[in-house]
VEXDO-115660 format. One record per atom (N, C-alpha, C): residue number from 0; residue in one letter; atom name; z, x, y. Coordinates in pm, whole numbers, plus 32768, in hexadecimal, padded with zeros to 4 digits. Layout:
seq|type|atom|c3|c1|c2
NUM|A|CA|Z|X|Y
...
% end
This chain:
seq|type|atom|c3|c1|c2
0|X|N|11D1|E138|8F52
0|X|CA|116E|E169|8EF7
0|X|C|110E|E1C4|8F43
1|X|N|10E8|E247|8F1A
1|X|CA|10AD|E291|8F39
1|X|C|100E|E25E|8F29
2|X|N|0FC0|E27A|8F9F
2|X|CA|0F13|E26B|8F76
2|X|C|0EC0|E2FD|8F8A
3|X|N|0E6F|E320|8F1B
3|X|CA|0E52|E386|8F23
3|X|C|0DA9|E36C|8F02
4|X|N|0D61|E395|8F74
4|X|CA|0CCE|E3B3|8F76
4|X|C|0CA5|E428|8F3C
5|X|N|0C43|E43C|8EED
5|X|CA|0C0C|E4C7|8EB5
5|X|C|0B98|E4BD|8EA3
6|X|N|0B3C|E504|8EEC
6|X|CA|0A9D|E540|8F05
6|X|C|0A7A|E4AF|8F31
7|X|N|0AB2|E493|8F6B
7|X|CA|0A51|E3F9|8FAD
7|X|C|09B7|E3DF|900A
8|X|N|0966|E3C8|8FD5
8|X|CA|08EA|E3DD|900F
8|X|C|089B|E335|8FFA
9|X|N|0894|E323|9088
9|X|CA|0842|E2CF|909C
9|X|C|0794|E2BD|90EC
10|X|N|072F|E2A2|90CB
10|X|CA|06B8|E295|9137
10|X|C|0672|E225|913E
11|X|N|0650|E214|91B3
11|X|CA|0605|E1B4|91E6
11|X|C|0569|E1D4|9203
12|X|N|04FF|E1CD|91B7
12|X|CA|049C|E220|91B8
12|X|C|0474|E289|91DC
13|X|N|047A|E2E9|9239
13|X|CA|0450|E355|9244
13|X|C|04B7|E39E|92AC
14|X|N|0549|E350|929C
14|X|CA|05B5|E38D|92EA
14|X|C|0619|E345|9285
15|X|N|0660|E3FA|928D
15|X|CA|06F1|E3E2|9244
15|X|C|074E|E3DF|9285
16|X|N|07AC|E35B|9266
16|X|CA|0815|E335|92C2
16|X|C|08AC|E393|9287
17|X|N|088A|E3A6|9210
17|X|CA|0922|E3CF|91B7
17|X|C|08C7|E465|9182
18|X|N|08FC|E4CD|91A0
18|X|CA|08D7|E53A|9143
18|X|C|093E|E54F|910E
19|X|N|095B|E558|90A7
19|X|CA|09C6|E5A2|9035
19|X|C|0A5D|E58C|9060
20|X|N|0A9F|E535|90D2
20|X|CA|0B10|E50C|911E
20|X|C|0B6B|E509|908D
21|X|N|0BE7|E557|909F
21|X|CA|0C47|E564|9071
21|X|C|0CB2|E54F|90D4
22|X|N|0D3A|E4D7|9093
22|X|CA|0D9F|E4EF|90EE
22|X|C|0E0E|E4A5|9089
23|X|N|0E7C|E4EF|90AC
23|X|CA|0EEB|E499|9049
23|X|C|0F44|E441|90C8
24|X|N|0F64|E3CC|9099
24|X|CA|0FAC|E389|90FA
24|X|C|1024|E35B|90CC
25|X|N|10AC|E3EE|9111
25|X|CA|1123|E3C7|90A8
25|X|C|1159|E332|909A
26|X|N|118F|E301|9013
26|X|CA|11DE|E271|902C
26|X|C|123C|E27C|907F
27|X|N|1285|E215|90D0
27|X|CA|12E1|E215|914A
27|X|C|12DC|E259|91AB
28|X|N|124A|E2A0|91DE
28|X|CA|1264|E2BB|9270
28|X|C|11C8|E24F|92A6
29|X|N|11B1|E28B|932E
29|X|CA|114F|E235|9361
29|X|C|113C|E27A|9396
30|X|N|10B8|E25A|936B
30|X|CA|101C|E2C9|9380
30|X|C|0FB0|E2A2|93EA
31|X|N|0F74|E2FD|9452
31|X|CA|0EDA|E2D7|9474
31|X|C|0E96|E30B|9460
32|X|N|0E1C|E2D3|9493
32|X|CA|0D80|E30D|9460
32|X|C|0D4C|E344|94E1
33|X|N|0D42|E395|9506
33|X|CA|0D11|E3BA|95A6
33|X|C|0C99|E3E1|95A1
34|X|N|0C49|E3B5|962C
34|X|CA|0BC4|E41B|9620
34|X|C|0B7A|E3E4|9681
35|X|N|0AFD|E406|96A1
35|X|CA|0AA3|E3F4|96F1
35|X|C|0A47|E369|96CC
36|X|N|0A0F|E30C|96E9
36|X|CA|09CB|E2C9|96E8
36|X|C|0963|E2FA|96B9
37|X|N|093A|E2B3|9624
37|X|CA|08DC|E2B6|95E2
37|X|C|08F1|E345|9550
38|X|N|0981|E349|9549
38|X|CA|098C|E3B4|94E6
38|X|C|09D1|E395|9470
39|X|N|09DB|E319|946E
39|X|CA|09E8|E2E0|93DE
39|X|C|0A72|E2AE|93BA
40|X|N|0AD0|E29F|9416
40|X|CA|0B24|E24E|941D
40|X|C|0B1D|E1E1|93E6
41|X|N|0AD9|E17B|9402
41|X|CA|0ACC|E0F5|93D0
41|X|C|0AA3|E0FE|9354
42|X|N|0A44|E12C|9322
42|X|CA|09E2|E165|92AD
42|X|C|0A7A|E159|923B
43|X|N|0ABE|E1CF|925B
43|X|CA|0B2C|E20E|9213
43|X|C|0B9C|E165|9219
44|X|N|0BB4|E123|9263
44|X|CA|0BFA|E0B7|9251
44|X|C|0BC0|E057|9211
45|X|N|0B77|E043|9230
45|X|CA|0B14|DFD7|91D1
45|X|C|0B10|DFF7|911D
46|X|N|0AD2|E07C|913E
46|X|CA|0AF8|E0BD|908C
46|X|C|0B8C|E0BC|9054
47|X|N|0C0D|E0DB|90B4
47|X|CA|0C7B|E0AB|909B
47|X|C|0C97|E033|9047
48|X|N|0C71|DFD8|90AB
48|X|CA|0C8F|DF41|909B
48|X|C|0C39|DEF8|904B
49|X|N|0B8F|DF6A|8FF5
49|X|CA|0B73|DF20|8F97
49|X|C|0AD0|DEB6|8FC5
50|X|N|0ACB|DEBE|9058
50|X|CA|0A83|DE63|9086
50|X|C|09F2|DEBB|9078
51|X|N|09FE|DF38|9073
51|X|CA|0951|DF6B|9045
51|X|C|0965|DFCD|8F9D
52|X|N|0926|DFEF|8F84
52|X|CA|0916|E029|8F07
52|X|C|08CD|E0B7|8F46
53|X|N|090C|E113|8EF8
53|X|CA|0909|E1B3|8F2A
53|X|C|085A|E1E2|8EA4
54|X|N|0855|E233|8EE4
54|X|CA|07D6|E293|8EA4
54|X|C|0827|E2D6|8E49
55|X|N|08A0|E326|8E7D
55|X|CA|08BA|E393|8E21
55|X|C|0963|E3BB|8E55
56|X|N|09D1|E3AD|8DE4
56|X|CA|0A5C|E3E1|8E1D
56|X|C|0A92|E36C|8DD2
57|X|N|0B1C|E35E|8DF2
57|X|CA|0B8A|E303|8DA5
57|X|C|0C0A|E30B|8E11
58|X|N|0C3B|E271|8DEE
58|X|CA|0C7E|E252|8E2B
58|X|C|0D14|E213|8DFA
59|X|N|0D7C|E273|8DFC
59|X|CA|0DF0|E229|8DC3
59|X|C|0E54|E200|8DF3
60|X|N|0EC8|E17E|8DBF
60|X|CA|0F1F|E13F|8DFE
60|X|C|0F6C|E17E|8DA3
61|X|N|0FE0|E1CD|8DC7
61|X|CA|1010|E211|8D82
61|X|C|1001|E254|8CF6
62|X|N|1009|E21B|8C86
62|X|CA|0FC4|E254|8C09
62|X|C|0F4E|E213|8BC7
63|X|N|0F24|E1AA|8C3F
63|X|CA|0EAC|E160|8C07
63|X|C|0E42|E16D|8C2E
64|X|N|0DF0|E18D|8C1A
64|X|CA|0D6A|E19C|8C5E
64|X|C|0D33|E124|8C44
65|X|N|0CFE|E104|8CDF
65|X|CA|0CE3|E088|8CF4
65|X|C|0C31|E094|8D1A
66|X|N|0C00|E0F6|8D31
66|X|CA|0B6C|E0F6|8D3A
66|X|C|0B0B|E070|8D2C
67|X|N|0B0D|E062|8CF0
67|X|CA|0ABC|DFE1|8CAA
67|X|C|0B0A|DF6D|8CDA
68|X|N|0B85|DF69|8CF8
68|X|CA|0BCD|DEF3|8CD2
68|X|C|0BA1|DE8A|8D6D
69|X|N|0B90|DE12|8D5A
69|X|CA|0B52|DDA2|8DB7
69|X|C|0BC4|DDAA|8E49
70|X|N|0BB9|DD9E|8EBD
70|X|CA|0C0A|DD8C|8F13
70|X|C|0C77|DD1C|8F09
71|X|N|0C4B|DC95|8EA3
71|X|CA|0CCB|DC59|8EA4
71|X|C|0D17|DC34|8E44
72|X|N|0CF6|DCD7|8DD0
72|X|CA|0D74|DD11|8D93
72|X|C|0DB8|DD60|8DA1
73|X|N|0D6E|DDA1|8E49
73|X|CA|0DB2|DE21|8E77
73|X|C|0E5E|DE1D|8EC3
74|X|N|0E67|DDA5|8ECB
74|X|CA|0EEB|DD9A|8F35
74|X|C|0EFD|DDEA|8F9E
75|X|N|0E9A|DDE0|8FE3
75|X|CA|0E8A|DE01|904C
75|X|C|0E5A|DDB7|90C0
76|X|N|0E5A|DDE1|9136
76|X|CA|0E1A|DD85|91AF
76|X|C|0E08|DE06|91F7
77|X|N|0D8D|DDBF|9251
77|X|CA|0D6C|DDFB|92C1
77|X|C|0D3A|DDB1|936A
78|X|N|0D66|DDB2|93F4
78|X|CA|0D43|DD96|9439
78|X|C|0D2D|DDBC|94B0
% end
């Protein structure tokens, strides 16, 4: 199943961790997240997996947009 992020924006008071992050993550291959420490890697997995709630963007498991949906209806894990 394909996951597809669109305009994802997250902040933490007066710093934004997510500006507008778009990325499609085809179904059946395997994907990373690369980057520098402190650029929103985690931010972006966490919003994945459901465990924070975004400001602004959507998030789908293939044709579902799961935005809203609680982490443990997401079928997902993270560790």
């Amino acid at each position: 199943m394909a996951i597809d992020v669109a305009g994802a924006v997250k902040r933490y008071a007066a710093v934004t961790a997510l500006r507008g992050v778009s990325h499609e993550f085809p179904a059946g291959r395997l994907s990373a997240v690369l980057g520098p420490s402190g650029c929103g890697k985690t931010t972006l997995l966490r919003a994945i997996a459901g465990f924070l709630t975004l400001d602004a963007g959507r998030i789908r498991f293939g044709d579902d947009d799961v935005t809203a949906v609680p982490p443990q209806r997401r079928g997902t894990a993270m560790v």
